[in-house]
C-alpha positions in Angstrom: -32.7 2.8 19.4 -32.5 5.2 16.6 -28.8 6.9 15.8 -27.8 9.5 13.5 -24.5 10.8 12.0 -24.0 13.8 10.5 -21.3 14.1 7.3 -18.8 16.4 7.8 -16.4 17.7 5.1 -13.2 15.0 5.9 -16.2 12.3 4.7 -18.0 14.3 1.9 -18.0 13.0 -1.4 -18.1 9.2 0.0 -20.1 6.5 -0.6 -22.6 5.6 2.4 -21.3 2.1 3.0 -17.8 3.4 2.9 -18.8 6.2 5.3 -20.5 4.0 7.9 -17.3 1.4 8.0 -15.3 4.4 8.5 -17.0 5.9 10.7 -19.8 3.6 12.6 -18.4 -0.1 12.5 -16.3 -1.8 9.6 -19.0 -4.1 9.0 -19.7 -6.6 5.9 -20.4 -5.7 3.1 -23.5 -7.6 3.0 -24.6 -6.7 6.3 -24.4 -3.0 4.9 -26.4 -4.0 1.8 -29.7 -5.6 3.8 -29.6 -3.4 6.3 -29.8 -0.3 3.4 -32.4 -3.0 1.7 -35.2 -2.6 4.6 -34.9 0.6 5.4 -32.8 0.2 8.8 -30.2 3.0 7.5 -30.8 6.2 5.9 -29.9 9.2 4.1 -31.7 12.2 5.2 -34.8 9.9 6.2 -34.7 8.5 2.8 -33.5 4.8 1.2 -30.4 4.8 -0.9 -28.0 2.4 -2.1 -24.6 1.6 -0.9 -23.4 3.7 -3.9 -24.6 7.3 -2.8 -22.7 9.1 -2.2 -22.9 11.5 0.8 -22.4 15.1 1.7 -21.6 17.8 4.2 -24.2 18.0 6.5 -26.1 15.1 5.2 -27.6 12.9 7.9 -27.3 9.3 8.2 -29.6 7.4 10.3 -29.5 4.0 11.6 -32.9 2.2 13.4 -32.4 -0.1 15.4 -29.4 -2.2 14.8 -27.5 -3.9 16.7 -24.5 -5.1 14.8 -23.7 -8.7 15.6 -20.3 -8.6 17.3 -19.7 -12.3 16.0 -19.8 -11.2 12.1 -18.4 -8.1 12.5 -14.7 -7.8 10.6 -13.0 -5.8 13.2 -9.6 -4.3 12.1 -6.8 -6.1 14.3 -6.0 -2.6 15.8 -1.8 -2.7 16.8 -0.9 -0.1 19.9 3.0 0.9 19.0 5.2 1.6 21.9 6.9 5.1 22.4 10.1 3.9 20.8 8.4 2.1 17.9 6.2 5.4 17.3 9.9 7.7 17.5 11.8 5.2 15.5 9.1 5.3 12.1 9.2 9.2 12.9 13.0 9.4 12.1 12.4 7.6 8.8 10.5 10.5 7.5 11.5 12.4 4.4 9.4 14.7 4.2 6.7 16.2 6.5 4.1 18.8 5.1 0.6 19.8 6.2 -1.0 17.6 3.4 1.1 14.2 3.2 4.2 12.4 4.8 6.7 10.5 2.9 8.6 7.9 5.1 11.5 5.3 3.6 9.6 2.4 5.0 12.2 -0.5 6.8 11.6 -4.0 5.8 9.8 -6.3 7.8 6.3 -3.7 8.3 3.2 -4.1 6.6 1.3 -0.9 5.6 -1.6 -1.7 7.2 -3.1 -4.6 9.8 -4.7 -7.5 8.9 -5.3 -10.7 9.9 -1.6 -12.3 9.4 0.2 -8.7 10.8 -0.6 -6.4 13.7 2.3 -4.3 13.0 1.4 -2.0 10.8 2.7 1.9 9.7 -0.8 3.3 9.6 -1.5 2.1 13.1 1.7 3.3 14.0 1.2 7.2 12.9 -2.2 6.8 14.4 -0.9 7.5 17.3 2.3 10.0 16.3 1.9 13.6 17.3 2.2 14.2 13.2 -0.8 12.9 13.0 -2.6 15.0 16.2 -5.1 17.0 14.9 -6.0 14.3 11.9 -5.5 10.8 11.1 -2.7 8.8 8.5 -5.1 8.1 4.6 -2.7 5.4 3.3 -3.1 5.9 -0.4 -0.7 3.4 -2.3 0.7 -0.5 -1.5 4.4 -1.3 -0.6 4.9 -5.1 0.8 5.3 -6.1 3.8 9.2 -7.0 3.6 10.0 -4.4 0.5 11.6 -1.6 1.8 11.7 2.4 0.5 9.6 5.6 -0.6 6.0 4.9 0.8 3.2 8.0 1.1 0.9 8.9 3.7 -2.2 11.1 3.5 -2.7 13.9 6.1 -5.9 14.6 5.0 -8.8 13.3 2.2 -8.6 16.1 0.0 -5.3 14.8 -0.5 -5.4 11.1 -0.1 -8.2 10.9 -3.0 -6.0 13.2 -5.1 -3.1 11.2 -4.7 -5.5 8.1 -5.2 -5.9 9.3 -8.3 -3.0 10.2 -8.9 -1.8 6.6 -8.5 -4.7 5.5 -10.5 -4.3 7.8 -13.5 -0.1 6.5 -13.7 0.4 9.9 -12.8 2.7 8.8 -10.2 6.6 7.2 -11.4 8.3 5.1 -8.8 11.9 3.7 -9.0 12.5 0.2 -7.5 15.8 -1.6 -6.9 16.7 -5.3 -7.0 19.5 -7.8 -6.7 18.1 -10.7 -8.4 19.6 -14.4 -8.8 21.1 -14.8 -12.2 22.9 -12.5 -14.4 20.2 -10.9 -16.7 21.1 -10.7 -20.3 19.5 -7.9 -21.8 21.3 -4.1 -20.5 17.7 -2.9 -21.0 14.3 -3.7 -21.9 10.2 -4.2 -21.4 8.7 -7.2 -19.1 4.9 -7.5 -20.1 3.4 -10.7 -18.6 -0.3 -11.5 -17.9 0.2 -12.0 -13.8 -2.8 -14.3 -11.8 -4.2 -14.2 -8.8 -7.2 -15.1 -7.3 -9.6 -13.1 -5.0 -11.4 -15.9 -2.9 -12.0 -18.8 -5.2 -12.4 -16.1 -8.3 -9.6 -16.0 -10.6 -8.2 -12.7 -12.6 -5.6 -11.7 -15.1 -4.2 -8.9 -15.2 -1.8 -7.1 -17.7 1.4 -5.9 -15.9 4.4 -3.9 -17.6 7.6 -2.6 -16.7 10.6 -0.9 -17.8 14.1 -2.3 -16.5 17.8 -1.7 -16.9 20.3 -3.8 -15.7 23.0 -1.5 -13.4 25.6 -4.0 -12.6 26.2 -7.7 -12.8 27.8 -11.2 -12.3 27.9 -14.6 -13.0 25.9 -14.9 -9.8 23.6 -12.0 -9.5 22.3 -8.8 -11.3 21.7 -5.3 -9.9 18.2 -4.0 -11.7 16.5 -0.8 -11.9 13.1 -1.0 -12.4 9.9 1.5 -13.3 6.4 0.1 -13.4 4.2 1.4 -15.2 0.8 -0.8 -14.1 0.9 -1.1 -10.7 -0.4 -5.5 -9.9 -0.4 -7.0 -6.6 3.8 -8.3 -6.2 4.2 -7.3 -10.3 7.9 -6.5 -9.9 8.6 -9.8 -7.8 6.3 -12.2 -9.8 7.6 -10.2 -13.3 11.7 -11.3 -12.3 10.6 -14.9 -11.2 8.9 -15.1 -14.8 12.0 -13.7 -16.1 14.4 -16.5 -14.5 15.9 -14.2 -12.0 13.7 -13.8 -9.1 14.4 -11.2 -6.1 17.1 -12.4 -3.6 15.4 -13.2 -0.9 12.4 -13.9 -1.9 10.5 -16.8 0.1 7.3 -16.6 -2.0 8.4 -16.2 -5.7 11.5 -18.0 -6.2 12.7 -21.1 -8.8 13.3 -24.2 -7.0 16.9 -24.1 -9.5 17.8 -21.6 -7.6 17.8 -23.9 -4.0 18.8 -22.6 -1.0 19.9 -19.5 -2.6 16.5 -18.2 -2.7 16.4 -17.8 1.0 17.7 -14.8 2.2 17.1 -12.8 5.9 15.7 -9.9 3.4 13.7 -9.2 0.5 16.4 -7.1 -1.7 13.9 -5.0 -3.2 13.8 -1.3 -2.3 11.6 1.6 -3.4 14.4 4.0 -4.2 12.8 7.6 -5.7 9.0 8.7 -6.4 7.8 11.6 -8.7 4.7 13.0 -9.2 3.0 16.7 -9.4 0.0 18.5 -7.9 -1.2 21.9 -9.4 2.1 22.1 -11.8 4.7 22.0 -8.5 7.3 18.9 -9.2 7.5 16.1 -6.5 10.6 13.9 -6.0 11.6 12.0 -3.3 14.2 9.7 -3.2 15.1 7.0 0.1 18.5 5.8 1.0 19.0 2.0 0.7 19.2 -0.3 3.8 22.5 -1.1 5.5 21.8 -4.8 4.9 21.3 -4.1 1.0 24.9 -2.0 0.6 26.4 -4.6 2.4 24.5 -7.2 -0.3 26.2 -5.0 -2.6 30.0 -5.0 -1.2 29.6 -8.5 -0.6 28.8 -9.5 -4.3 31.1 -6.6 -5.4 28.3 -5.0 -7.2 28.7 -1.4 -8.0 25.8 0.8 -7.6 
């Protein structure tokens, strides 16, 4: 049984194994690779690798393939009730045609995966802000770290702000109350961060700029500003630091006890700036009820 798929502009510029998880099945890698081997997919009856990339009107063909529902990674796709779907809408700070900026609650992953369902891109999915095109998640936010998080209406505009991201084009403002009262008013964490993708381990350099807003004998207010952008670098950075986030049930210091668990991560994405064609971008999210009462409670001024 021979199928073909024609590239239309929301796919153009993509690679051909990206395009057919996107589009036909999100499939292994591997699978992809053989398959594109033998001559079982093509590009305009011809064999490519999975790094050409395609374009409008181009037509992909696939002979004969049955993809193997046993090793195929399906997506754990989460169906949000009305409420759920109404709540998320009222989080949004801004709504134009090419992106949405939301101050993401606690507790929500960005996308679904194996260990969460619940996810925000699921969610919009099935908003009507998303009706006559689908949510591009372009950047990471934690699961449990609330604030400024930006959703694509459109490719165009989630590869610009892709790049965007990737060029350090894009400033982000983070807030923590951390354990410990931090020294230093102001200053530089750079650390070489781990982590380990499968059974491969990688190092990565990770920087950012911090300023200390208020403080205690018991815990310190911080502003921070990333500059690289690691997998938990803000959380990992304070725990290397001696004052991990409050909260914090992954990276904490066993000094710190029971103190280290907290209902909520205190970390919050407070303001974002960027710019597209010379036209400034700020957007700045409200902290959560639970973190000003954090505050009050530890009579930190903010």
């Amino acid at each position: 049984m021979i199928k073909i798929f024609t590239v239309d502009e929301q796919f153009s510029g993509m690679r051909i194994d990206r395009f057919i998880k996107k589009k036909i099945k999100d499939v292994p890698q591997g699978l992809i690779e053989k398959n594109l081997r033998n001559g079982k997919i093509k590009l305009n009856n011809i064999k490519v690798k999975s790094s050409q990339r395609v374009k409008i009107s181009d037509k992909i063909t696939l002979f004969n393939i049955n993809f193997d529902n046993s090793i195929i990674k399906n997506k754990l796709i989460y169906k949000p009730s009305k409420n759920l779907i109404k709540s998320n809408e009222d989080l949004i700070i801004e709504n134009n045609d090419n992106f949405v900026v939301i101050n993401k609650d606690s507790g929500i992953s960005v996308q679904g995966g194996t260990k969460s369902s619940k996810n925000l891109i699921d969610i919009f999915r099935d908003s009507k802000i998303f009706e006559n095109t689908k949510p591009y998640s372009v950047h990471r936010l934690d699961k449990d770290t609330s604030g400024i998080f930006l959703i694509a209406k459109n490719r165009k505009t989630a590869q610009l702000l892709t790049s965007l991201f990737r060029l350090r084009r894009v400033h982000k403002t983070y807030l923590a109350i951390c354990h410990g009262s931090i020294k230093s008013k102001k200053g530089v964490m750079k650390n070489v961060l781990i982590r380990y993708d499968n059974n491969k381990k990688i190092s990565e350099n990770a920087e950012t700029f911090f300023s200390v807003i208020d403080k205690n004998s018991s815990c310190t207010l911080v502003e921070m500003k990333p500059i690289t952008g690691r997998k938990h670098q803000l959380r990992k950075q304070l725990l290397l630091l001696g004052h991990p986030v409050i909260g914090d049930k992954k990276y904490n210091s066993p000094s710190q006890g029971n103190l280290s668990i907290n209902k909520n991560l205190m970390l919050h994405s407070s303001q974002i700036k960027f710019m597209i064609n010379s036209q400034k971008f700020t957007y700045t999210a409200p902290l959560p009820v639970y973190f000003e009462k954090y505050l009050k409670i530890k009579r930190l001024a903010f």
